[in-house]
N, C-alpha and C positions, 0 to 999 in steps of 0.2 A: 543431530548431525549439524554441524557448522556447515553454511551456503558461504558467505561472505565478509568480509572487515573491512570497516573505514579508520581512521584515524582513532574517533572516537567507541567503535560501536562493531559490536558481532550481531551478526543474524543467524539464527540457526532454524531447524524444524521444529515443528509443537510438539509436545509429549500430553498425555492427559494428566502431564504431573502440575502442566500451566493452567488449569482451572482457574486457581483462587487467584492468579496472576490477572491472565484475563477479565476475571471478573471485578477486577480494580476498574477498567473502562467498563465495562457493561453493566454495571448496578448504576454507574454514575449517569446522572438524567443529564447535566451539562455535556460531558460528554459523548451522549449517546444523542444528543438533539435532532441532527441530523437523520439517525436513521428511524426508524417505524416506532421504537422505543428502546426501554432496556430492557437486558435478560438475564436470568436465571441461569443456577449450576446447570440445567439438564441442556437450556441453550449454547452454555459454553462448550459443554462434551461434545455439542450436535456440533459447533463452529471446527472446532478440534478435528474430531471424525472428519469431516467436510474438507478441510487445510491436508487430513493424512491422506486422503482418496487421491487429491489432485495430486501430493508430490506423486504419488505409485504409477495415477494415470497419466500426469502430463512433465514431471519434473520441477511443477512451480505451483505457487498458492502465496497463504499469508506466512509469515517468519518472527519469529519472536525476536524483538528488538533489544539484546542486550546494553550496560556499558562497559565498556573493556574493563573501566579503571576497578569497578566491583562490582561483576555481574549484576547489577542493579539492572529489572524488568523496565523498561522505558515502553513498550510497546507492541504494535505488528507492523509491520509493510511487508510486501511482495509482490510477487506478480501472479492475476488470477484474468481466470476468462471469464469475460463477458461477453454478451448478446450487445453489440451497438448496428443501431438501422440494419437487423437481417443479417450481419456478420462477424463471426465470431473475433473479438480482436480479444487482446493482452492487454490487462492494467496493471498502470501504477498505482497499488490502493493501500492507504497507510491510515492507521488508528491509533492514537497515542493516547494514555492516562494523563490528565489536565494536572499534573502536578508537573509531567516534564512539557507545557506547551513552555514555546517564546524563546527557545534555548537551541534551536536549531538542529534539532535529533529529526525530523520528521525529515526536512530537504535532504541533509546527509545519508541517509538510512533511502529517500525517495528517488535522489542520484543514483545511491549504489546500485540499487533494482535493476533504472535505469540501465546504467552501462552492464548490466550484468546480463540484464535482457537481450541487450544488442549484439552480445558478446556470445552468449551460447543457446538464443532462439532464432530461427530464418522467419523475422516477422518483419514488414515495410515500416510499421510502426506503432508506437504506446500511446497507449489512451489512458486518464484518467477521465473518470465521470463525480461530478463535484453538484452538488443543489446549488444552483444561485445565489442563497444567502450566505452559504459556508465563506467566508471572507477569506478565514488561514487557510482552509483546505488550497482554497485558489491560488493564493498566494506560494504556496509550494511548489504547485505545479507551475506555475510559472517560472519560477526560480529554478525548476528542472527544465524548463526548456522548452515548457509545451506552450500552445495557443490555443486558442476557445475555435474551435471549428465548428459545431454545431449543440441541438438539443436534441434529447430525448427525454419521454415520458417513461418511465418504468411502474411493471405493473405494482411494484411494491416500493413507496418510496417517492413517486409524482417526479416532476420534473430535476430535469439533471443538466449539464455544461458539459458538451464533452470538449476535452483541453487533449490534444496531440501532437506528437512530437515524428519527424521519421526520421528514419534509420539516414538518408541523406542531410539535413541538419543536424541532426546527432554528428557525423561523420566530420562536416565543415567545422563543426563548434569545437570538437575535440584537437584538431586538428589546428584551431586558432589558439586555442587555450589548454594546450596539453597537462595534467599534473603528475 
């Protein structure tokens, strides 16, 4: 099922038909650096299952990132919950295949989320959570709007930046810079 379109890019839900899709970032050690490692077919079913649970339980999770122009797989972003300091917030969390990095799918696709968040969830605000060394990760999220407010340690994964955006500057920015 299609969630949303940008200009360049459809988001839809995962099917277990996105396996081998997926597993274009997840065998890849570049990029999977950030997270605990890469993984395997049965991890990507588990990711899968995991992404179909949340649309049922909560309306949102990860989205396969199409291209309009030929369904070409570019990646995930969505919005997914986490645990930040004891409280459950909403992220902006996006994974691309390093063939589409530098080309600007990640910010457009991490916008979308974005204003889609704000648009049909009653949240104060999005978080992403980013490792300190992730340079690009951070740099998206900044380009979406957020600011580095704090850290957290996770128990899988060591320290993290969390970068947040509310629903009030979200409001003012849109409102300065309409499209």
């Amino acid at each position: 099922m299609r969630i949303l379109a940008t200009k360049r890019l459809h988001l839809r839900e995962m099917t277990l038909d996105d396996q081998d899709k997926l597993l274009e970032i997840f065998s890849d050690p570049v990029a999977m650096r950030y997270y605990p490692g890469t993984m395997g077919r049965g991890e990507a079913v588990a990711w899968i299952e995991r992404a179909r649970a949340s649309y049922a339980a909560h309306g949102i999770g990860f989205w396969i990132v199409e291209r309009k122009l030929d369904q070409r797989f570019l990646g995930q972003c969505g919005l997914i919950l986490q645990d930040v300091d004891g409280r459950r917030e909403t992220e902006v969390a996006y994974l691309f295949a390093r063939a589409n990095w530098g080309q600007g799918y990640a910010t457009e696709a991490a916008r979308a989320c974005r204003d889609w968040g704000f648009s049909h969830l009653d949240v104060p605000r999005l978080v992403s959570t980013i490792r300190p060394e992730n340079l690009p990760s951070i740099r998206v999220a900044e380009r979406n709007g957020m600011l580095l407010t704090s850290s957290l340690v996770k128990p899988i994964g060591g320290l993290h930046q969390v970068y947040a955006i509310t629903r009030e500057a979200w409001a003012r920015d849109r409102a300065a810079n309409p499209y």
